[in-house]
mmCIF file of the C-alpha atoms, coordinates in Angstrom:
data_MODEL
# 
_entry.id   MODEL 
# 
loop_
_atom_site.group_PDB 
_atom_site.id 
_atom_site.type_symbol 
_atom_site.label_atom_id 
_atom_site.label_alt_id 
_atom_site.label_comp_id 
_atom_site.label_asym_id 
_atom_site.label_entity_id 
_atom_site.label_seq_id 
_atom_site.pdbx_PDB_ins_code 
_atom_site.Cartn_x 
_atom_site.Cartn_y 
_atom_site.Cartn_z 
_atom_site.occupancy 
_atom_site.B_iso_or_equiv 
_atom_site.pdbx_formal_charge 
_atom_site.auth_seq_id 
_atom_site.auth_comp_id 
_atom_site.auth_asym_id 
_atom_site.auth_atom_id 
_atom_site.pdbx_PDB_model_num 
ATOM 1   C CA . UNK A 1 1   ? 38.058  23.641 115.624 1.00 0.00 ? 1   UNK A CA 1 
ATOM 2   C CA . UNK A 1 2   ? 34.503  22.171 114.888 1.00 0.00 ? 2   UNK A CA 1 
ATOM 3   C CA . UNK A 1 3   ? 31.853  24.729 115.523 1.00 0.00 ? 3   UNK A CA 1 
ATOM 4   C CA . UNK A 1 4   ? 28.829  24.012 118.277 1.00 0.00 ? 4   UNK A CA 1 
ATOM 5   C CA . UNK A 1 5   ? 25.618  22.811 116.882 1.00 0.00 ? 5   UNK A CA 1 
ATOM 6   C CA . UNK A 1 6   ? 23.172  25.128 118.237 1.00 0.00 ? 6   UNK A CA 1 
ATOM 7   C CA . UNK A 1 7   ? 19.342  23.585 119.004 1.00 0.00 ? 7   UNK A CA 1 
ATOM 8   C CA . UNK A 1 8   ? 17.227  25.597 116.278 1.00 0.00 ? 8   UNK A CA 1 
ATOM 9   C CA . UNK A 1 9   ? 13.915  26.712 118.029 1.00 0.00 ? 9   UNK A CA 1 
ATOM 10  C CA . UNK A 1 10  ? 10.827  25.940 117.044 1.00 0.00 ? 10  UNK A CA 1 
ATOM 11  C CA . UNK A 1 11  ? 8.506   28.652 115.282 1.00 0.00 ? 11  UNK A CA 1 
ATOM 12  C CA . UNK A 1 12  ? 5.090   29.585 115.941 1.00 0.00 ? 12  UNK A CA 1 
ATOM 13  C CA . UNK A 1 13  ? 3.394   31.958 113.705 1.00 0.00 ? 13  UNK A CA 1 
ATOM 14  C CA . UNK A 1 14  ? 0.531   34.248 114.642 1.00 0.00 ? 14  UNK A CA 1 
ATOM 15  C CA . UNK A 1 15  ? -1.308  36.333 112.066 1.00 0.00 ? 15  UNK A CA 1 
ATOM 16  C CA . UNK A 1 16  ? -4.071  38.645 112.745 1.00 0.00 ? 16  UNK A CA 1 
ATOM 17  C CA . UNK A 1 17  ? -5.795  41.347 111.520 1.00 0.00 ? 17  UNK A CA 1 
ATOM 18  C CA . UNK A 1 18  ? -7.050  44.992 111.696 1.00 0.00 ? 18  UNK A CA 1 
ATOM 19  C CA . UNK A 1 19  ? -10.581 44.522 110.676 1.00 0.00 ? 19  UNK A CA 1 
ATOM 20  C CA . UNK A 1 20  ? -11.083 42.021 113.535 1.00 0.00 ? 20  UNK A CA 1 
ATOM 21  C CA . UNK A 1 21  ? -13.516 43.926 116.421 1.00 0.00 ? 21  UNK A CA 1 
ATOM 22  C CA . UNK A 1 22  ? -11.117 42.046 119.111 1.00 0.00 ? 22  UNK A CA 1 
ATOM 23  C CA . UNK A 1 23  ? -7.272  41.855 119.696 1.00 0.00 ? 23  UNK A CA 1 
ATOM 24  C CA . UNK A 1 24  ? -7.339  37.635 118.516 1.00 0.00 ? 24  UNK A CA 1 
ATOM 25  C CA . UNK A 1 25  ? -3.437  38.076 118.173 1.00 0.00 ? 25  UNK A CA 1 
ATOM 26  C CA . UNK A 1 26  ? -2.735  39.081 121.864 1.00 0.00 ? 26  UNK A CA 1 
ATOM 27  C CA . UNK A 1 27  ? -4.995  36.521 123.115 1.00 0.00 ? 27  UNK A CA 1 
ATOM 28  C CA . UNK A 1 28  ? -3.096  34.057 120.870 1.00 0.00 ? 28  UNK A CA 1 
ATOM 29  C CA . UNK A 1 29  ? 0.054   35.118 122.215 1.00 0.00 ? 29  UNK A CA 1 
ATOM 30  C CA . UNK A 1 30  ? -0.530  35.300 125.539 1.00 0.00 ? 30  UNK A CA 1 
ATOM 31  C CA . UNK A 1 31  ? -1.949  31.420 125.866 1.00 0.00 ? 31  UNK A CA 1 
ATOM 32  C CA . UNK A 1 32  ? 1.489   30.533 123.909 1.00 0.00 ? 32  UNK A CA 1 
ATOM 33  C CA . UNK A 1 33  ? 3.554   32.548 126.730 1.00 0.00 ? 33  UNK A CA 1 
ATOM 34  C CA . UNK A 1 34  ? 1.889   30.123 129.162 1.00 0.00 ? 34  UNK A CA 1 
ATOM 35  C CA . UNK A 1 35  ? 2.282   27.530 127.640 1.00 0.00 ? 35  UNK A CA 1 
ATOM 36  C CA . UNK A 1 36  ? 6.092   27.982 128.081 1.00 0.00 ? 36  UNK A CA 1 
ATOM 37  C CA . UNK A 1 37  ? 5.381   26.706 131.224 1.00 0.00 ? 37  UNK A CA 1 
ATOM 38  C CA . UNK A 1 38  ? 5.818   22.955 129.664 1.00 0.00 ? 38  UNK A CA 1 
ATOM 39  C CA . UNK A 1 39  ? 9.466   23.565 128.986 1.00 0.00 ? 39  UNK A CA 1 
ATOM 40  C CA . UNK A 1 40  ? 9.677   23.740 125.230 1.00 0.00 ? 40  UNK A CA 1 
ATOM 41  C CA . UNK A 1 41  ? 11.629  25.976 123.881 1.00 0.00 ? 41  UNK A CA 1 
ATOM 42  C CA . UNK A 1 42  ? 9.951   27.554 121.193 1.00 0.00 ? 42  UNK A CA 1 
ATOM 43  C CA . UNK A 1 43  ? 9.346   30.857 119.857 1.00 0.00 ? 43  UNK A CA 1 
ATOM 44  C CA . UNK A 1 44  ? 6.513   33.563 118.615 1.00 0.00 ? 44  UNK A CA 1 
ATOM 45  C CA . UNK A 1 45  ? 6.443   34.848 115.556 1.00 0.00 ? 45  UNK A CA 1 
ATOM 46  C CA . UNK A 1 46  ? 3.606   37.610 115.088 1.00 0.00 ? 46  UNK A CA 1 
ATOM 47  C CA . UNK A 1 47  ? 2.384   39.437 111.939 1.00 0.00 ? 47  UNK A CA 1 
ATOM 48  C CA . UNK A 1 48  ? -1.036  41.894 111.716 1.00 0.00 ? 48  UNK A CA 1 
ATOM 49  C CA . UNK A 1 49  ? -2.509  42.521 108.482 1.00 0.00 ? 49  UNK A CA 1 
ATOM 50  C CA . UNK A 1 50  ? -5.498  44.436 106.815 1.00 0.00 ? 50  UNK A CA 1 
ATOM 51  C CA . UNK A 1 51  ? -8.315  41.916 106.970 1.00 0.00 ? 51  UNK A CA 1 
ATOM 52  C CA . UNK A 1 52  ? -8.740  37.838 106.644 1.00 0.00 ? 52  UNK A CA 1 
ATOM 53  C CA . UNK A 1 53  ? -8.601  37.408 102.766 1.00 0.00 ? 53  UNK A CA 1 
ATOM 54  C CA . UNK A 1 54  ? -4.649  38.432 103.935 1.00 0.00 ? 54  UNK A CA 1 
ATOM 55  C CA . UNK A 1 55  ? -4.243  35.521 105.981 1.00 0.00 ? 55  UNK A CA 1 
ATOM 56  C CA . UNK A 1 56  ? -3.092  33.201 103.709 1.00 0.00 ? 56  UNK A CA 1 
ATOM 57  C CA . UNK A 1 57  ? 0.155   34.672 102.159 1.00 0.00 ? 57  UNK A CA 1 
ATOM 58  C CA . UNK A 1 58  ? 0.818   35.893 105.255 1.00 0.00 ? 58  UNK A CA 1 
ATOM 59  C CA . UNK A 1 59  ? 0.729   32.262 107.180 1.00 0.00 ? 59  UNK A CA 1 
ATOM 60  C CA . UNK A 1 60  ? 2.766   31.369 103.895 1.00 0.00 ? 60  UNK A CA 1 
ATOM 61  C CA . UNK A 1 61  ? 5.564   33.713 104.481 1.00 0.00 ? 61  UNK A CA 1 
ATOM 62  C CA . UNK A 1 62  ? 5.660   32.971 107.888 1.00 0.00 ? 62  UNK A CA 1 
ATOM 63  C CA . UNK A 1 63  ? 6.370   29.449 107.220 1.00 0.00 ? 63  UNK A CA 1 
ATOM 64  C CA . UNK A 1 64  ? 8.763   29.879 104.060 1.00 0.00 ? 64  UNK A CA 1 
ATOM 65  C CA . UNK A 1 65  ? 10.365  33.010 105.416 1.00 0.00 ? 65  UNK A CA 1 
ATOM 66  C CA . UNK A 1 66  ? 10.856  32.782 108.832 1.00 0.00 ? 66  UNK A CA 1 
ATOM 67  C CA . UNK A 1 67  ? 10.929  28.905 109.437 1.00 0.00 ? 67  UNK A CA 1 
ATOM 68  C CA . UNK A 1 68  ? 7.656   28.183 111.195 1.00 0.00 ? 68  UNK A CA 1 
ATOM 69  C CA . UNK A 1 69  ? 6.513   24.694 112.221 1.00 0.00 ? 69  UNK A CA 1 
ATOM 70  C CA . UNK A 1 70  ? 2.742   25.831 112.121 1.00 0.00 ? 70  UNK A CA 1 
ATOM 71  C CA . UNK A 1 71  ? 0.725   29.271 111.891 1.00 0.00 ? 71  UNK A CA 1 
ATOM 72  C CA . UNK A 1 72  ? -2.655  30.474 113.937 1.00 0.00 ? 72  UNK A CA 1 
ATOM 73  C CA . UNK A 1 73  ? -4.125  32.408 111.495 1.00 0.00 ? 73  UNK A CA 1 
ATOM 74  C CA . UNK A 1 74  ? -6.783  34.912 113.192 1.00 0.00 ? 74  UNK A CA 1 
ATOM 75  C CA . UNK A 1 75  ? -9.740  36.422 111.603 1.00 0.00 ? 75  UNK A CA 1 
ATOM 76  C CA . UNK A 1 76  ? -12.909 38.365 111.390 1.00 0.00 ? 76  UNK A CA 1 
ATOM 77  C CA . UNK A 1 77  ? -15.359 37.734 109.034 1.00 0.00 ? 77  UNK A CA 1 
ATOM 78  C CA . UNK A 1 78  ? -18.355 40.475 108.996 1.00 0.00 ? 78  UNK A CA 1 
ATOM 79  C CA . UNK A 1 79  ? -21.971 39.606 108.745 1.00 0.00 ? 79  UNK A CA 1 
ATOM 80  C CA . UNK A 1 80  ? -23.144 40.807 105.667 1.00 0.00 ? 80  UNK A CA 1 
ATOM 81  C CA . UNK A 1 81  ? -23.571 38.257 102.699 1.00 0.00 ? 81  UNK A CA 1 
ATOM 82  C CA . UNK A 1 82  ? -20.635 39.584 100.953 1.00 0.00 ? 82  UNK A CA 1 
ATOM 83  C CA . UNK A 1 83  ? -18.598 38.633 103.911 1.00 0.00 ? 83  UNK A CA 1 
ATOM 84  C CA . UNK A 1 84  ? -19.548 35.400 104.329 1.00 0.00 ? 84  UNK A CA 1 
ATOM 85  C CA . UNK A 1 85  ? -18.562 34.413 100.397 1.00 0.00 ? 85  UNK A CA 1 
ATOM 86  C CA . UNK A 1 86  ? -15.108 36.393 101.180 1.00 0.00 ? 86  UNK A CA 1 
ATOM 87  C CA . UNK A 1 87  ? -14.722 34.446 104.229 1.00 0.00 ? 87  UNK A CA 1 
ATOM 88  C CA . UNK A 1 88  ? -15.203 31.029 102.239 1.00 0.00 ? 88  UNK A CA 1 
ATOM 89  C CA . UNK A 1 89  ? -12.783 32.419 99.768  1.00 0.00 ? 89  UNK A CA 1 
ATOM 90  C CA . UNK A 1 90  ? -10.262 33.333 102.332 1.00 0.00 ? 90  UNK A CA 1 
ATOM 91  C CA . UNK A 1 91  ? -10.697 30.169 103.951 1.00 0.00 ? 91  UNK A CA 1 
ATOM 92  C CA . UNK A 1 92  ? -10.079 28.710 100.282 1.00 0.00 ? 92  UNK A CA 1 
ATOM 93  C CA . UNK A 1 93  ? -6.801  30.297 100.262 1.00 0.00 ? 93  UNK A CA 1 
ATOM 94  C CA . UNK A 1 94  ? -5.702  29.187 103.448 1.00 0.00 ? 94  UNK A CA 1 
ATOM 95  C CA . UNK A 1 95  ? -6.172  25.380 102.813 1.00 0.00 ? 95  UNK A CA 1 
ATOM 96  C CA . UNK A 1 96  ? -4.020  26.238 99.483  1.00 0.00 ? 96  UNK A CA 1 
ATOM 97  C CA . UNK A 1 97  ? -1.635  27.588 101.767 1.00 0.00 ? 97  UNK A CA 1 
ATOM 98  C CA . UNK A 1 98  ? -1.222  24.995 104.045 1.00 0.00 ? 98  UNK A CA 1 
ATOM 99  C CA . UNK A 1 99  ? -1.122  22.201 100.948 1.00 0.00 ? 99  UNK A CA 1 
ATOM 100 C CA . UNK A 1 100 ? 1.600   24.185 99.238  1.00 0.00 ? 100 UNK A CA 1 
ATOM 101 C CA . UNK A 1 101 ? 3.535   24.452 102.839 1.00 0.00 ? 101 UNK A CA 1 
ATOM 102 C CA . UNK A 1 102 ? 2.825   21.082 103.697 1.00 0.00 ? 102 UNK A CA 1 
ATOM 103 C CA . UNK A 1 103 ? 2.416   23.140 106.943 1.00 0.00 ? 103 UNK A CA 1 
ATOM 104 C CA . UNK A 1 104 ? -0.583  23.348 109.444 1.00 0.00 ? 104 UNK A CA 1 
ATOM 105 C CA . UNK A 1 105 ? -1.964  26.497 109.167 1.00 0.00 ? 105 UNK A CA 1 
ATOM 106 C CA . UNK A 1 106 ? -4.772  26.548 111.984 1.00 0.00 ? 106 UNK A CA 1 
ATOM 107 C CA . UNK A 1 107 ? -7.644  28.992 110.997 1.00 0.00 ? 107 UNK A CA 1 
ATOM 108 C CA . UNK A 1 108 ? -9.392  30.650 113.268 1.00 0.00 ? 108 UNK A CA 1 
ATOM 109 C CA . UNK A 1 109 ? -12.448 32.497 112.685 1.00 0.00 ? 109 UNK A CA 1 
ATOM 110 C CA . UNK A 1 110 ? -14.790 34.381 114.536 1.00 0.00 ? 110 UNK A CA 1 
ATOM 111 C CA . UNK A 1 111 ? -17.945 35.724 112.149 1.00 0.00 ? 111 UNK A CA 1 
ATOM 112 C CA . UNK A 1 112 ? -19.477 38.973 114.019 1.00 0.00 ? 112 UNK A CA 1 
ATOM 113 C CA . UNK A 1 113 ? -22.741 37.371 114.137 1.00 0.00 ? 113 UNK A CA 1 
ATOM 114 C CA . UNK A 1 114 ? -22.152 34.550 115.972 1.00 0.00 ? 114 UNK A CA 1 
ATOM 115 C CA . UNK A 1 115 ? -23.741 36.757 118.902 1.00 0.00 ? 115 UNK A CA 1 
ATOM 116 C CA . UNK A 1 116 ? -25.379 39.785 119.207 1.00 0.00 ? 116 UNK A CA 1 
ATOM 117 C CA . UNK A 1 117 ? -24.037 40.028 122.615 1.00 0.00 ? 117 UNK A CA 1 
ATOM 118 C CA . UNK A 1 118 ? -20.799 42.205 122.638 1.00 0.00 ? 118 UNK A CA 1 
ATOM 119 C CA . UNK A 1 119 ? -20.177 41.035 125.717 1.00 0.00 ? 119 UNK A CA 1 
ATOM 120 C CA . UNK A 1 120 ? -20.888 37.183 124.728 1.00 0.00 ? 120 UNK A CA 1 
ATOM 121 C CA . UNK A 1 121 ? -19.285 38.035 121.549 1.00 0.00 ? 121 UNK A CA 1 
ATOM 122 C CA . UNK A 1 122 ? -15.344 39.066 123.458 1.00 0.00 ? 122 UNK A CA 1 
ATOM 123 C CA . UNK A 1 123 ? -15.876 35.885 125.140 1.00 0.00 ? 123 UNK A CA 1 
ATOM 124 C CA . UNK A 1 124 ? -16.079 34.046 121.687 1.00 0.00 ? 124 UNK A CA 1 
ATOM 125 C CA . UNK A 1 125 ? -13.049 36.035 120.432 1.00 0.00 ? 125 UNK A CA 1 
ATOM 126 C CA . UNK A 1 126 ? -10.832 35.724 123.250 1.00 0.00 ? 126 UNK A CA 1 
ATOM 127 C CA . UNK A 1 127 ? -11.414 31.957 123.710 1.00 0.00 ? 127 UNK A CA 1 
ATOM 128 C CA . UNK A 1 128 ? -11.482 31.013 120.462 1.00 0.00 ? 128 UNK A CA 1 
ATOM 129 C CA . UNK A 1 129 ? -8.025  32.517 119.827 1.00 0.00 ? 129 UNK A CA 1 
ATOM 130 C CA . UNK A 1 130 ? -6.807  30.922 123.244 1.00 0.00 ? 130 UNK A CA 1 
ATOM 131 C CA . UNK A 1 131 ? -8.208  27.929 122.246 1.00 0.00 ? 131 UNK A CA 1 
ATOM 132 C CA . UNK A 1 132 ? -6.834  27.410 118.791 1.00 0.00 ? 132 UNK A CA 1 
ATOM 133 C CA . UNK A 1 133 ? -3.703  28.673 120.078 1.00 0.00 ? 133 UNK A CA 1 
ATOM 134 C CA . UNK A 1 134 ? -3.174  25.953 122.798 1.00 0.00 ? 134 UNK A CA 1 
ATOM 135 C CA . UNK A 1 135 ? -3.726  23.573 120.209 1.00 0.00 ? 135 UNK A CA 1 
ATOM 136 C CA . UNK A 1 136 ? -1.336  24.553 117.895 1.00 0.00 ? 136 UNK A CA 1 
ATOM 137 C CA . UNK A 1 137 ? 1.419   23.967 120.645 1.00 0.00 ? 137 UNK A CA 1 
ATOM 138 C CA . UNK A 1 138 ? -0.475  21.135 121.416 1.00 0.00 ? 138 UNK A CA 1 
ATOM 139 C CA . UNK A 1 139 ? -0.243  19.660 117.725 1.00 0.00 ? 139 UNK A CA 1 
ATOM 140 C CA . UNK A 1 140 ? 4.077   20.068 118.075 1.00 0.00 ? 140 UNK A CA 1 
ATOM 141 C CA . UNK A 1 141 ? 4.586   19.346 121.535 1.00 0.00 ? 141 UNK A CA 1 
ATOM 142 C CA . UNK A 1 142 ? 1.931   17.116 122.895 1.00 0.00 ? 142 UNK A CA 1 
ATOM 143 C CA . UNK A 1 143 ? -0.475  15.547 120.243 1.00 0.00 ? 143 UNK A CA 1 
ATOM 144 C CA . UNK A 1 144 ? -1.669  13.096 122.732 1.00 0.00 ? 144 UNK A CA 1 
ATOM 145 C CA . UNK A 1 145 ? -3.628  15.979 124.658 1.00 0.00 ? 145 UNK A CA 1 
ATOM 146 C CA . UNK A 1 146 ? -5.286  16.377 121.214 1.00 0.00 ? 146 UNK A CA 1 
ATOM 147 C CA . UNK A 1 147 ? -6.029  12.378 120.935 1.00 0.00 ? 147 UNK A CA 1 
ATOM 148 C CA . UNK A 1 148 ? -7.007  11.962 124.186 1.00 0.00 ? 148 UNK A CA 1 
ATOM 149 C CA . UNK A 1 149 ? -10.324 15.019 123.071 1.00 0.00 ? 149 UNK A CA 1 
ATOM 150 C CA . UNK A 1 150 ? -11.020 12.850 120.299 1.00 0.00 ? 150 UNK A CA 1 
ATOM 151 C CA . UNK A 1 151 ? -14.923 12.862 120.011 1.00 0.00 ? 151 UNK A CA 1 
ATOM 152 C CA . UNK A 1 152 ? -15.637 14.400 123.014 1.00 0.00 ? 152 UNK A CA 1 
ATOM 153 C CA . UNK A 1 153 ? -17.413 17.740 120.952 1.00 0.00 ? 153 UNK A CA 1 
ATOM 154 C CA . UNK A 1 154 ? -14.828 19.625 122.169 1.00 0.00 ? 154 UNK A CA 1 
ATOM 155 C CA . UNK A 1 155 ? -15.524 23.380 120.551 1.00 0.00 ? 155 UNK A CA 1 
ATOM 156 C CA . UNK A 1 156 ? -13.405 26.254 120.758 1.00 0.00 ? 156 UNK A CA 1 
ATOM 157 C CA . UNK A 1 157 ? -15.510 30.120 121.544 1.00 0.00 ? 157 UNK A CA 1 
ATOM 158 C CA . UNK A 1 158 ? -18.590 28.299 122.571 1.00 0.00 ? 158 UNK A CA 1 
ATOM 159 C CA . UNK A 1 159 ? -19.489 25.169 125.374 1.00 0.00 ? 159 UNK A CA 1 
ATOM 160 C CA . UNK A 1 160 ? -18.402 21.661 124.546 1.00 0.00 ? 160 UNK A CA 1 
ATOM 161 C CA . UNK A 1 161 ? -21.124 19.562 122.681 1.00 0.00 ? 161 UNK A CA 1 
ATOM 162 C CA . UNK A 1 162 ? -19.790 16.696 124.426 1.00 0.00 ? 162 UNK A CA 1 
ATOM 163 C CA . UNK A 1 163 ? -19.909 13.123 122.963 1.00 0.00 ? 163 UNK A CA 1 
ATOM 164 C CA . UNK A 1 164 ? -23.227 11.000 121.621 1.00 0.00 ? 164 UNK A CA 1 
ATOM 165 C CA . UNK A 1 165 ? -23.111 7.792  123.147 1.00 0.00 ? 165 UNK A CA 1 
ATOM 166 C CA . UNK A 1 166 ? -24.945 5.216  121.603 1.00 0.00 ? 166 UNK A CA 1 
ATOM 167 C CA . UNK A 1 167 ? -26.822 2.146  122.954 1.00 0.00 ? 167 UNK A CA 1 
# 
């Protein structure tokens, strides 16, 4: 008796971290529940670790060890100078990552002085990670939504630019 072929579902990883002021990965997670609404049948894969310089060989064992299709990689960078130049280097490592993967891995930063709002800055956080999160089920299930924002200045954490339109 042949055995039944079972559908594999697709993976999404989420990756996060501690040193973030804001929970990115449950906002992440929680725009990927609703997008179940389309009907894909996918699944979540979550990991938290220390800070963003662990992103990267975290997204990579999400996608060599548990099979995902694409990782939303969630960080925090501080404000101080020293942050910043980890942040490039972390960033560094992720673009490694995703060329040694052949894998998207979509990073998603939010540096704490992008406001000096708390208030302004939780709005940043939580629709940043939203954002970047609907477009990573965007990017496997519907890249057309994605074409269809092509130069429109679409931003993620802050208003749209919108498009320049020239004479």
């Amino acid at each position: 008796m042949a055995k039944k072929k079972t559908a594999k579902k697709i993976r999404i990883g989420v990756v996060d971290t501690m040193f973030a002021r804001y929970d990115m990965g449950s906002a992440a997670r929680a725009e990927l529940e609703a997008c179940s609404g389309y009907g894909e049948s996918f699944a979540v894969v979550s990991r938290t670790v220390p800070g963003f310089k662990d992103l990267a060989v975290a997204a990579m064992n999400l996608i060599q060890e548990e099979g995902c299709s694409i990782v939303v990689a969630l960080g925090m960078p501080g404000s101080a100078p020293i942050d910043k130049q980890c942040a490039h280097e972390a960033s560094m490592g992720i673009m490694q990552a995703q060329l040694m993967t052949a894998t998207p891995i979509l990073e998603v930063f939010v540096h704490e002085d992008e406001s000096d709002d708390p208030d302004v800055l939780a709005k940043v956080f939580d629709d940043r990670s939203r954002k970047h999160a609907r477009n990573a089920y965007w990017m496997l299930f519907d890249p057309e939504q994605l074409r269809r924002r092509a130069g429109q200045g679409v931003r993620q954490g802050f208003a749209d630019a919108g498009p320049l339109t020239g004479n």
